[in-house]
N, C-alpha and C positions, 0 to 999 in steps of 0.2 A: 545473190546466189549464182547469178548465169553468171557476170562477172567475175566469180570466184572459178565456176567452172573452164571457162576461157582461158584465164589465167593458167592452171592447172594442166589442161590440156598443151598450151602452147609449150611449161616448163618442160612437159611430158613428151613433148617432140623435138624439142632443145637436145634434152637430155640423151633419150635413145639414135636420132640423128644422129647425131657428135661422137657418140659413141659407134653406131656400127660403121661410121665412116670411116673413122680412125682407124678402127680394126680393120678394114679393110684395105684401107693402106697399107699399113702395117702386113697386111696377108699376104700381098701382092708384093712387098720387095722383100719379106721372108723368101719366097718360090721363086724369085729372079736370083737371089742368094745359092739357093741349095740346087736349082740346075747347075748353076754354074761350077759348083761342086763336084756334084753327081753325072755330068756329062760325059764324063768318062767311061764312067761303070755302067753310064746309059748304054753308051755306045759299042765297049768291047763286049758286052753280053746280049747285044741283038734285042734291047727292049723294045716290044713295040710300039706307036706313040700314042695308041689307043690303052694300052694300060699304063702308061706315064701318066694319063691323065685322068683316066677316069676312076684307075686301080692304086694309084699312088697319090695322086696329088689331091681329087676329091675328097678322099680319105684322111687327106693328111693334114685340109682345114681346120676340120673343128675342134681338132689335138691343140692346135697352136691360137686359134679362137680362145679358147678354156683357157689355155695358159697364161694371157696375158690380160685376163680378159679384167680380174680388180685391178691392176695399173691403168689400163686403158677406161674402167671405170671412173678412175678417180681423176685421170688426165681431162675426160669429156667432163664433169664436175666442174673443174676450175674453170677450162676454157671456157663453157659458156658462160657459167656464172659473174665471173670474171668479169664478160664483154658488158654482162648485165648489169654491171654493179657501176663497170665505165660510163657506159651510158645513162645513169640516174635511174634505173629500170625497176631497180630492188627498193630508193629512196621514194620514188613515185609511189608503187605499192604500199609500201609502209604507212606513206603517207595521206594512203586512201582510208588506212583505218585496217588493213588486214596485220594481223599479227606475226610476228615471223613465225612464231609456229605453226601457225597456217601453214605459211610460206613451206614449212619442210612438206607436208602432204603429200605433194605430185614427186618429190625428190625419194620421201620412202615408198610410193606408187612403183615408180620406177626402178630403185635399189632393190624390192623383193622382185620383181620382175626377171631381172638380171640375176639375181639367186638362185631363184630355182630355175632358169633357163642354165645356169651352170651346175645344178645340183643334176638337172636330166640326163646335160652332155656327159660327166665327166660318169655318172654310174649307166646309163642304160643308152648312150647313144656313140660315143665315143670308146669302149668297148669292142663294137661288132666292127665301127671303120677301123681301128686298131688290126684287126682277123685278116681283114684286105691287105690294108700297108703291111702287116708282117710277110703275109705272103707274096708278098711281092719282092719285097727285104728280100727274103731267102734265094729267091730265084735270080735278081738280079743285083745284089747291091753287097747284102751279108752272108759270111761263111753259114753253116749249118753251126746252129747253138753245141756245144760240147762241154759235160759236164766234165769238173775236176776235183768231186767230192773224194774222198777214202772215209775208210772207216765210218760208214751210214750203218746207225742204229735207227730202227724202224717200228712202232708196235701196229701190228694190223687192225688186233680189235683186244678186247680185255683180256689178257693171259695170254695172248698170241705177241711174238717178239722175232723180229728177224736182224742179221745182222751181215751188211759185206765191207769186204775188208775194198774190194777197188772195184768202179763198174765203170765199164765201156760205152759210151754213151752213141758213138758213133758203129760197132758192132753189137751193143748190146746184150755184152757180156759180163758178166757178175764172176769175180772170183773171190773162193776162200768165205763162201756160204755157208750160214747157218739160221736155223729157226727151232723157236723153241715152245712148246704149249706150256701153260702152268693152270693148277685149280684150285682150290683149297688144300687139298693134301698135297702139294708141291710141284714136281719137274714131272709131266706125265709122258714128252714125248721131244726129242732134240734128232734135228737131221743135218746132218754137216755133207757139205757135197764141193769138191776141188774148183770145180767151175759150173754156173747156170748158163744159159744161153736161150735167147727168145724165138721163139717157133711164132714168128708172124702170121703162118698159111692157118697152122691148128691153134693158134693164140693160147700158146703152151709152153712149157719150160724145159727146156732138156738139160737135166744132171749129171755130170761126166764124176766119177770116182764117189761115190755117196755114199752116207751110213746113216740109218733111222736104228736108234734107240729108242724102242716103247715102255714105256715103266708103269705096271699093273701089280695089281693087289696083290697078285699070286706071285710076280715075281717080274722080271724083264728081259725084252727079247732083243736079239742085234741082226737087223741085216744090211747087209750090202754089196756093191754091184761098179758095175762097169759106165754102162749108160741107162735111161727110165725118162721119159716124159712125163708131167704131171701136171696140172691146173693147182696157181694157186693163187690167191686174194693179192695181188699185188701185178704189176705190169709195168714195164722199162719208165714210163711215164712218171711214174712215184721215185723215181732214182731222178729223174733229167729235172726238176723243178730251178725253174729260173723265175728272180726277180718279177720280169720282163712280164712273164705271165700274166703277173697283177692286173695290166692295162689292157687285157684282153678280158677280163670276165666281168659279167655285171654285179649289183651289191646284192645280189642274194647269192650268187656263185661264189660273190669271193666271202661272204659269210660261213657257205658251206664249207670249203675249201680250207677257211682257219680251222672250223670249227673238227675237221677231220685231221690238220698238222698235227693239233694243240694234242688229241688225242695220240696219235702218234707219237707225242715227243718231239717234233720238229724243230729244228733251232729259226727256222724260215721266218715259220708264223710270225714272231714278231716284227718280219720287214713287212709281211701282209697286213697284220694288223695297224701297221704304220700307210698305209696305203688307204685301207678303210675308214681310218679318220682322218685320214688327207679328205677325203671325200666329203665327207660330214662340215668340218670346218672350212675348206679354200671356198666354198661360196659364200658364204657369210663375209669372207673380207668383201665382198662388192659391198653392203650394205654398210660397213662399217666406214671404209674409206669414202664411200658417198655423202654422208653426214662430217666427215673430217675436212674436206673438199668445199661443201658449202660454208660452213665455216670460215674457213681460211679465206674463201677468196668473195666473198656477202660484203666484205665493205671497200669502198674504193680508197686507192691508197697510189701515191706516187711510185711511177713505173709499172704501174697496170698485170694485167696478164701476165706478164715476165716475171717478175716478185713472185704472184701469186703461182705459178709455174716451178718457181726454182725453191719454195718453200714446201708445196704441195710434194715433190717429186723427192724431195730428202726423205719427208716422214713416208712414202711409200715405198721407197728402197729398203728406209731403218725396217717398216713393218714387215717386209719380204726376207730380212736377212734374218730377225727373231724368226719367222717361221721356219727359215733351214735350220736354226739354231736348235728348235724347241725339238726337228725332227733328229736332229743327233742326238742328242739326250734319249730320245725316245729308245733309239735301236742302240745307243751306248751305254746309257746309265739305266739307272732304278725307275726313272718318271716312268708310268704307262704313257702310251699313247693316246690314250684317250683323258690323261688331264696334260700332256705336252702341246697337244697342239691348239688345242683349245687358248692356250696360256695368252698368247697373240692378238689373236680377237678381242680375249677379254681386257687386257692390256691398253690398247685401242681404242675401245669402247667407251672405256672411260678417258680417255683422253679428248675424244671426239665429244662426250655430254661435256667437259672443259672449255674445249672450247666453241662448242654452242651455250655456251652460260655467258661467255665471252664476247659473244660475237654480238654488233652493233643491232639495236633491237628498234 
């Protein structure tokens, strides 16, 4: 049993070792990449190098951590294993009487490990450095986002419906407005106004040419006007909705967030909700690819590591390319998102118990 634990423990430092090193290589000529880039825009816009680095670049780790973070799972996988299998390491063990399924233990110790250290990042840590890097983005790098929706149909809340024909994202101006109530007996109230405009100081709306038709039991009334201020359930915010957002909120925000589009009617939601099962599923490829990885690279075979490297590294591209795959489908076709992306993993999954049924016992 100690010897089991030994064992375990050493795979288990093999494993995370190899792994944050990698990454961290990897980190470190990413950021020598993107100065080199960005040096420019560093420089004509006066950034200072206290927020290059503490406001841009600290933040802009654990984005690119997460992202590559199952390949480099499955890369640390073979490497070590590999070295292991070269060295008689795996056949000595085997040969002491541990089972190879033993042998997986410290490898799924360590696979869920890296799971939910990616399940953290990408919902509840990655998020808020995201809030940083953007702001930073906008002040020295990227123009100010500007929408180019027309014709946004809107519903605020049940029988509530707005609709503008063009809105200004950079004035924040709405023209060729309209909203409409409805209730059981029908159209109770429609206000049509030439142009809105947002009163940031009083967080209010100002209507230029407007007509409120109210329609009651007894009959309906019309008025209208020149200019009027009013408060209403809606703010420039609900027009400016970018993609981009997604990667700033955590998974209960961006829960809420769908769960307030889908009401609305949003054509959006569906990118969100492709975002949200990004979440759900991209960590589990560590786990998946982990077990594909020992697999592949558990028995010694001529040309070593390399073999094991250039066979491992196909089936991790093919796996990465079904997932962009599965994610078109998602926002192009009929699949939900939530059996699209899934499809991958599960795909995988069974190919990885394949070849651990396969693999030298």
């Amino acid at each position: 049993m100690l010897g089991l634990k030994k064992i375990d423990i050493y795979i288990i430092r093999k494993f995370l070792g190899t792994y944050f090193y990698s990454i961290l290589l990897l980190t470190v000529i990413i950021i020598i990449f993107d100065i080199s880039e960005k040096i420019d825009d560093f420089i004509e816009k006066d950034a200072p190098l206290k927020a290059i680095i503490f406001q841009y670049y600290l933040n802009f780790i654990p984005y690119f951590v997460n992202m590559f973070s199952a390949l480099f799972t499955f890369i640390a996988v073979v490497f070590f294993t590999s070295k292991m299998a070269s060295n008689t390491e795996i056949v000595a063990m085997l040969n002491a009487g541990i089972s190879f399924y033993r042998l997986l233990v410290p490898y799924f110790i360590s696979g869920i490990f890296l799971t939910v250290l990616s399940f953290a990042l990408m919902n509840y840590v990655i998020p808020y450095t995201n809030r940083n890097l953007r702001d930073f983005e906008k002040v020295y790098i990227k123009n100010p986002f500007r929408s180019n929706e027309m014709n946004m149909h809107m519903q605020l809340e049940p029988g509530t419906y707005i609709y503008v024909e063009n809105f200004n994202s950079i004035g924040k101006i709405g023209y060729r407005f309209s909203l409409e109530k409805f209730d059981s007996a029908g159209l109770r109230l429609k206000l049509k106004a030439e142009m809105i405009a947002w009163d940031s100081i009083q967080n209010r709306w100002k209507m230029t040419n407007y007509t409120i038709r109210k329609i009651q039991a007894g009959g309906e009334s019309i008025y209208q006007g020149k200019e009027t201020d009013t408060a209403m359930a809606f703010t420039p915010s609900d027009f400016m909705v970018d993609i981009e957002d997604a990667k700033i909120m955590t998974y209960s925000t961006l829960n809420h967030f769908i769960e307030r589009e889908e009401m609305r009617g949003s054509t959006i939601s569906r990118q969100f909700n492709l975002e949200k099962y990004k979440r759900l599923t991209f960590p589990f490829a560590n786990l998946v690819l982990t077990f594909i990885g020992v697999a592949l690279s558990s028995r010694k075979v001529r040309g070593g590591i390399g073999m094991h490297l250039g066979m491992g590294i196909g089936i991790a591209f093919t796996f990465i390319l079904l997932l962009q795959i599965s994610s078109v489908f998602a926002i192009f076709g009929n699949l939900p998102a939530s059996v699209a992306l899934w499809i991958p993993n599960f795909l995988y999954a069974i190919v990885a118990v394949i070849l651990l049924r396969l693999a030298p016992k």
